[in-house]
C-alpha positions in Angstrom: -0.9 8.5 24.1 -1.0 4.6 25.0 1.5 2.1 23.3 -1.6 1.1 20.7 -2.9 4.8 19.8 1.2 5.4 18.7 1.5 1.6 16.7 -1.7 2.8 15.0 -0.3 6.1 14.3 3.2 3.8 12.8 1.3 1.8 11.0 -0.8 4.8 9.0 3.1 7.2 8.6 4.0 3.9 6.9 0.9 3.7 4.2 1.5 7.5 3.6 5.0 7.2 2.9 4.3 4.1 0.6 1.7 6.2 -1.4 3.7 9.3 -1.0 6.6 7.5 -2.3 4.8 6.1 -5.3 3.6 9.5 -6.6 6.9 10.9 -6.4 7.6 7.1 -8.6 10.8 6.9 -5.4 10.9 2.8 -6.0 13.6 2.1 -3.2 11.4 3.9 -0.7 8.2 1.7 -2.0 10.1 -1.6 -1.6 12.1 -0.6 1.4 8.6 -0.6 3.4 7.5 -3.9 2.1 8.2 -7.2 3.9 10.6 -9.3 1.6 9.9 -12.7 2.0 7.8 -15.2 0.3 5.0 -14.8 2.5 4.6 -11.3 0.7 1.4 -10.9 -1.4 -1.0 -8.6 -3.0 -4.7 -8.6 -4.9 -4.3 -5.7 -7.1 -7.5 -4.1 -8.8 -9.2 -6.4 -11.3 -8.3 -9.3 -8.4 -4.6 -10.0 -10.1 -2.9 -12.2 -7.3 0.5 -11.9 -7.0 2.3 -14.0 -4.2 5.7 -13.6 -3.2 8.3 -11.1 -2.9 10.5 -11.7 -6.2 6.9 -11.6 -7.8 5.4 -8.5 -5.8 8.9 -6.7 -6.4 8.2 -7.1 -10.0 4.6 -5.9 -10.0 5.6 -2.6 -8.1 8.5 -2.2 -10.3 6.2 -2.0 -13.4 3.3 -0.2 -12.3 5.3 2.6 -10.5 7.3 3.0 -14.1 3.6 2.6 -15.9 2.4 6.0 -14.3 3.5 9.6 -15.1 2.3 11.0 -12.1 -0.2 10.2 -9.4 -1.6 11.6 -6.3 -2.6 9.8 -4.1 -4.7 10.3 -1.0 -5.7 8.2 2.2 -9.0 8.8 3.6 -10.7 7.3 6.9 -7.8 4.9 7.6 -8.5 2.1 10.4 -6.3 0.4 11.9 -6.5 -2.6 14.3 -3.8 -4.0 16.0 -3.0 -7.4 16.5 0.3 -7.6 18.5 3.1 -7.4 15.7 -0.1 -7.8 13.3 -1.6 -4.7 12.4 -4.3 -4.3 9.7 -5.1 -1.1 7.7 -8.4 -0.3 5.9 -8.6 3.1 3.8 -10.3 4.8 1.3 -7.5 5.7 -1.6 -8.5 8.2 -4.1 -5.6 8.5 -6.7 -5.5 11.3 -9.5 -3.2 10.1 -12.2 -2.0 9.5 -15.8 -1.0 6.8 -17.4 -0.1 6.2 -21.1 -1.3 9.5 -21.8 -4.7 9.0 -19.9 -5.6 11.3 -17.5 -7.7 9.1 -14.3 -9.2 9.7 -11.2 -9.3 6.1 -9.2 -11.1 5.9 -6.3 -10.9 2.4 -4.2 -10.9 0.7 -1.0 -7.7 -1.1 0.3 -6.8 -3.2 3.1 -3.2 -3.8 4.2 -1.9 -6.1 6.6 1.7 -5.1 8.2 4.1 -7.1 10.1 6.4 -5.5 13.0 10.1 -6.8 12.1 13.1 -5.5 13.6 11.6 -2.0 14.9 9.4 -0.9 11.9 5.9 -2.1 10.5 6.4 -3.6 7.2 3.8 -4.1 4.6 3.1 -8.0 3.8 -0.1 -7.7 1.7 -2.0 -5.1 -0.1 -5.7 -5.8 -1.3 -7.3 -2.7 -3.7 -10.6 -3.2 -4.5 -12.3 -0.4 -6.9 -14.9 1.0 -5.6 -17.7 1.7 -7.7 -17.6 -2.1 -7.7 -19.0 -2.3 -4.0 
């Protein structure tokens, strides 16, 4: 296995545990694997922009305590590597409920991670629905 094939490999554990971590609504994990600084940023569904850590904190805060439950999975992840830049694109197809709502979302997301002190960290986090495409 070359250096790239296991950063690849890093960078998709990382967007598992992050959506792993959000359906079992385990916030310190979900934050823990973001970047924190104000460089931070995210384009949620709908095309909300929210920019900067204190802000993107905030955001995953209240949608992680918005859901009841969710499932989430990660299909036909890419990832390219651009030295301590790595981008991620994947299919995510979430079962969940929320305010009493039973949903199936299905969506394609890009994230762009940052290598900082030994781990990849997530710095942005596009979702784009995809019935919209």
């Amino acid at each position: 296995m070359t250096m790239s094939e296991n950063a690849a490999g890093a960078v998709l554990e990382v967007i598992r545990q992050i959506a792993g971590a959000f359906d079992k609504r385990d916030l310190e994990s979900v934050l823990s694997a973001h970047y924190q600084g104000p460089e931070c940023t995210m384009i949620a569904q709908g095309g909300q922009r929210v920019v900067g850590w204190g802000a993107v904190r905030s955001e995953l805060e209240n949608r992680i305590n918005e859901f009841e439950y969710s499932r989430t999975a990660i299909v036909q992840p890419v990832v390219s590597l651009y030295g301590d830049v790595a981008v991620i694109t994947y299919e995510q197809r979430t079962d969940s409920r929320l305010h009493d709502i039973d949903f199936k979302w299905v969506g394609w997301v890009t994230d762009v991670m940052i290598y900082r002190e030994g781990r990849w960290l997530r710095v942005h986090h596009q979702a784009s629905d995809q019935s919209k495409t």
